[in-house]
C-alpha positions as CSV (number, residue, x, y, z in Angstrom):
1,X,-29.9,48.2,11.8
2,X,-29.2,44.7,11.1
3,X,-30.9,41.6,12.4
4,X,-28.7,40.8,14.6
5,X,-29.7,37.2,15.4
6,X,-30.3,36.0,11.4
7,X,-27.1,37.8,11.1
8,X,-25.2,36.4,13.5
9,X,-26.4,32.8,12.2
10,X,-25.2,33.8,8.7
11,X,-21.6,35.0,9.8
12,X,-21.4,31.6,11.6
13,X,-22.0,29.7,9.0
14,X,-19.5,31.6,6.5
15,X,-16.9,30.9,9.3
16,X,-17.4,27.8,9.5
17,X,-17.3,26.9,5.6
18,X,-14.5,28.3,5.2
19,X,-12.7,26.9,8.0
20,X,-14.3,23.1,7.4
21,X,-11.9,20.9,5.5
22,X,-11.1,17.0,5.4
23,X,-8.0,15.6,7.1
24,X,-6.8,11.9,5.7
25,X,-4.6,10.3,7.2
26,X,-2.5,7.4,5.5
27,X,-1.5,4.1,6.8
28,X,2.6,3.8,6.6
29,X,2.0,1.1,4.1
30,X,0.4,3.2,1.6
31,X,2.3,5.5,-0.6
32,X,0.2,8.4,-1.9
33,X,0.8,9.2,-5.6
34,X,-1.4,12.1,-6.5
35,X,-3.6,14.5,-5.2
36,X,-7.0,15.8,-7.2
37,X,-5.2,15.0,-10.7
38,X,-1.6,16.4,-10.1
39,X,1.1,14.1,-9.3
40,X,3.3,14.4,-5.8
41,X,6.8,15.6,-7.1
42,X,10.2,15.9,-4.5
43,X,8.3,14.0,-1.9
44,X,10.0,10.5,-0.4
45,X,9.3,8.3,1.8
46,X,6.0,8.0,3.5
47,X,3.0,11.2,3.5
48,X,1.4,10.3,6.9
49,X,-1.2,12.8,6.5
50,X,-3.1,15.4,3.7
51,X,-5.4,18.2,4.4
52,X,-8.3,18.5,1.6
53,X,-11.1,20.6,0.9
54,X,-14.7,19.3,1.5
55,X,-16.4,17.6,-1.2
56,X,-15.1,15.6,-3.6
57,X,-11.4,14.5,-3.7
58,X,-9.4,12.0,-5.8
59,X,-6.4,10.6,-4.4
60,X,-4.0,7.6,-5.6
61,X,-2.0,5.4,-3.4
62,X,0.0,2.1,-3.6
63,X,0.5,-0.5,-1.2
64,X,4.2,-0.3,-0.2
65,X,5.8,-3.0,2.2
66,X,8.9,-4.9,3.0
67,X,8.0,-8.3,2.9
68,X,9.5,-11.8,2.4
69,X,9.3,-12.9,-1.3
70,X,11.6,-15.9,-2.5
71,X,13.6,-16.4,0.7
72,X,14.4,-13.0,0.7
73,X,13.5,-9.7,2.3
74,X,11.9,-7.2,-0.5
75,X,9.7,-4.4,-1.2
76,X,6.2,-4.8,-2.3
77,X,4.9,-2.3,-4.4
78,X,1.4,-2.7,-5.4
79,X,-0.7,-1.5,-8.5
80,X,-2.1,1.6,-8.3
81,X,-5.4,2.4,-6.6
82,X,-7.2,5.5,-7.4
83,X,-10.0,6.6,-4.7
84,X,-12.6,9.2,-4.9
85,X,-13.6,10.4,-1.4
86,X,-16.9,12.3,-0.8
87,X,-16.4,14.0,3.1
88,X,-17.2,17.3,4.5
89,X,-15.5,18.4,7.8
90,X,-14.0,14.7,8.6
91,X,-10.9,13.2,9.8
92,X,-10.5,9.7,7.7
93,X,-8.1,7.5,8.0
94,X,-6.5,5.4,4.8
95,X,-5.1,1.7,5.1
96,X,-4.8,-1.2,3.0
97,X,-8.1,-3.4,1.9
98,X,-5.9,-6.5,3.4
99,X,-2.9,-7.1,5.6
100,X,0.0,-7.3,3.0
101,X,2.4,-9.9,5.9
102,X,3.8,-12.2,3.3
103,X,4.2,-12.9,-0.7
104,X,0.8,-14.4,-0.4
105,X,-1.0,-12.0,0.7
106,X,0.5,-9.9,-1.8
107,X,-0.2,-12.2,-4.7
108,X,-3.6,-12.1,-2.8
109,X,-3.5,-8.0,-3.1
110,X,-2.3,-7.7,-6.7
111,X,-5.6,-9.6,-7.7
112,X,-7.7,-7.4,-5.7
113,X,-5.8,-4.2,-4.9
114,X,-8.1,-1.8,-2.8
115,X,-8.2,0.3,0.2
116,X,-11.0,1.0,3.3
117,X,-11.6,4.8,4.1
118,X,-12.7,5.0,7.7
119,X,-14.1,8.3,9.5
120,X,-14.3,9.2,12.7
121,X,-17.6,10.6,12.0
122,X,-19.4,7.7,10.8
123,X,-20.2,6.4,7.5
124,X,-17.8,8.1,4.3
125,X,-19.2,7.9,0.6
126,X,-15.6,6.5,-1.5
127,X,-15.5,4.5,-4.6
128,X,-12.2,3.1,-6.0
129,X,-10.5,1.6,-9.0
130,X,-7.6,0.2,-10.5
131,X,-5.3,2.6,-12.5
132,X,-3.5,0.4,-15.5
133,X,-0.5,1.3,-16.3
134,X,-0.3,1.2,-20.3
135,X,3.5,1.9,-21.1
136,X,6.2,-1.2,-20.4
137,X,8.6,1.9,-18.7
138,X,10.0,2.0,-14.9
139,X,8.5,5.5,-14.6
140,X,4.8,6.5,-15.1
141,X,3.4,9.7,-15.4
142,X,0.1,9.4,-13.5
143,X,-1.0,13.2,-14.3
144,X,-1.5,11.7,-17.9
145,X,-2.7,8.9,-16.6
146,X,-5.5,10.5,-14.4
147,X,-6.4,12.9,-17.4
148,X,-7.7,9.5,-19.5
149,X,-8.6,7.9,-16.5
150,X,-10.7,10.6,-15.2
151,X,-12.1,10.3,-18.9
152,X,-13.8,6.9,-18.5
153,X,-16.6,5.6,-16.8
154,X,-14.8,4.3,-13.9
155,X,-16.8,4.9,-10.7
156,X,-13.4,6.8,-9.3
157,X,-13.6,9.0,-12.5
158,X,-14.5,12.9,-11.8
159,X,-14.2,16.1,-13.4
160,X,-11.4,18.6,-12.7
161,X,-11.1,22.1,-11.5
162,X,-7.9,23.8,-9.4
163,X,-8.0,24.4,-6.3
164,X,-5.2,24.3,-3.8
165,X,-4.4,21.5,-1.2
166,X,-2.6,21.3,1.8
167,X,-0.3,18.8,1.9
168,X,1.2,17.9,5.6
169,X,4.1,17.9,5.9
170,X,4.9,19.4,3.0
171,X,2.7,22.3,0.9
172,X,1.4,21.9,-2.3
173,X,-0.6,23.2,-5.0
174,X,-3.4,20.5,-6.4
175,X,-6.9,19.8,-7.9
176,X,-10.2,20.2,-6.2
177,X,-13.5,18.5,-8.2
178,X,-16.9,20.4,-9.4
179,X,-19.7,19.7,-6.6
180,X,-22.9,19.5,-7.2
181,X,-23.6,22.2,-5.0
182,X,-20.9,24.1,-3.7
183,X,-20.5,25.7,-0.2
184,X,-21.1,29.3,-1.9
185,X,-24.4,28.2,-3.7
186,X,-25.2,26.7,0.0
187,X,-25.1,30.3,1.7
188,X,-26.3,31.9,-1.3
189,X,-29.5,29.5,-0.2
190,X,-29.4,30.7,3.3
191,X,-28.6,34.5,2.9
192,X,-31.8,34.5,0.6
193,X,-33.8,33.0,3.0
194,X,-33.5,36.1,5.7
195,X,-35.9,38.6,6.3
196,X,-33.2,41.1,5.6
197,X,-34.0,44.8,3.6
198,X,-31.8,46.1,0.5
199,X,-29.7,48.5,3.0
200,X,-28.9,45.2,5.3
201,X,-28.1,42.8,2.3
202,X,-25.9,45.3,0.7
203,X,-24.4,45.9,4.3
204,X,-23.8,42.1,5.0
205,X,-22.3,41.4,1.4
206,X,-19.6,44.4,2.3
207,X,-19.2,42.4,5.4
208,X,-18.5,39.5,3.7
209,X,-16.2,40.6,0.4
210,X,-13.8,42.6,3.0
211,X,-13.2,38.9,5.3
C-alpha cells in the first residue's frame, strides 16, 4: 500500500502547480502590445487584465492617454516598453512609471518611458527596456521586433518557447520562456525524495499521467 501521508503531500503539490498561475492586471492607461513574443491581433481598446503562467513572462505595453497637447485635446501614445516579469502564484498590478496629466509630463515620459509592477504578495523580480522602432512606417510588427530584441543583451531580453496564455477577456494562444528550473524538474526533486518502493512509484506515476 502506498504512504499515504508522503503521498498525499506529493498529490498536493501537483495540484497546486498546475493550478498556480500569475494574474496582471493593467492600468487603463497602458495598452498591452504583446504577450511572451506574439503580438495581440483583433483586440481594441483597453486589456484590463492577463492570466500567465508562472515563471518568466515578457509583456509589451504603451502608455496611452488623452491629454492636452497644443491647446488641444489629443492622444498620447508612448514608446514601447517591453517588461520581463519573474512571479509565481501572484496577482500584479501594471501602471505607468509617472502620471502622464499633461504634454509635460509626456515629454517627461518619452525621455524615460517605464512602468512599476506591483504585487500583492510582496516584492516582484521585473526588468524593462525600451523597444526602438527601426522602420519610418505607421504600423510595426513587434513579433519581428521582439525576435531581434529578444536577441540582444537587453536586460528584458529572454529566450522563447510556446506555451499557451490566457488572455482575459479574450483567449489567446502566446509564448511562455525556458526556466531555470521548471515546475516538473521541482516535483521530479520531491517525488525522489520519498521513501517510496518500485510498486508505489510505478503506482503514483499512473496516478499522475491519467490526471
Amino acid at each position: 500500500m502506498i504512504k499515504k501521508t508522503s503521498l498525499s503531500l506529493l498529490v498536493l503539490m501537483l495540484a497546486y502547480t498546475a493550478q498556480a498561475d500569475v494574474i496582471v492586471n493593467i492600468d487603463r492607461d497602458l495598452q498591452l502590445l504583446a504577450i511572451n513574443g506574439e503580438e495581440l491581433t483583433g483586440s481594441f481598446g483597453h486589456t484590463p487584465q492577463v492570466t500567465l503562467g508562472d515563471g518568466i513572462n515578457q509583456l509589451v505595453f504603451r502608455a496611452e492617454k488623452v491629454i492636452h497637447m497644443g491647446g488641444n485635446k489629443n492622444k498620447y501614445k508612448s514608446p514601447a516598453i517591453v517588461v520581463k516579469i519573474v512571479a509565481n502564484n501572484s496577482q500584479l498590478l501594471v501602471q505607468p512609471s509617472i502620471n502622464i496629466r499633461d504634454e509635460t509630463m509626456s515629454k517627461e515620459f518619452d525621455r524615460n518611458p517605464g512602468v512599476t509592477v506591483i504585487s500583492q504578495q510582496g516584492k516582484v523580480e521585473y526588468t524593462q527596456d525600451v523597444l526602438l522602432s527601426r522602420g519610418m512606417g505607421l504600423f510595426r510588427d513587434y513579433e519581428k521586433e521582439l525576435v531581434r530584441f529578444n536577441q540582444s543583451n537587453s536586460v528584458a531580453a529572454v529566450s522563447l518557447r510556446k506555451q499557451s496564455v490566457q488572455n482575459t477577456p479574450h483567449g489567446t494562444e502566446g509564448y511562455q520562456y525556458n526556466v531555470e528550473t521548471s515546475k516538473v524538474e521541482q516535483l521530479k526533486v520531491h517525488f525522489s525524495q520519498l521513501k517510496l518502493s518500485d510498486e508505489e512509484k510505478k503506482a503514483f506515476l499512473s496516478w499522475a499521467v491519467s490526471q
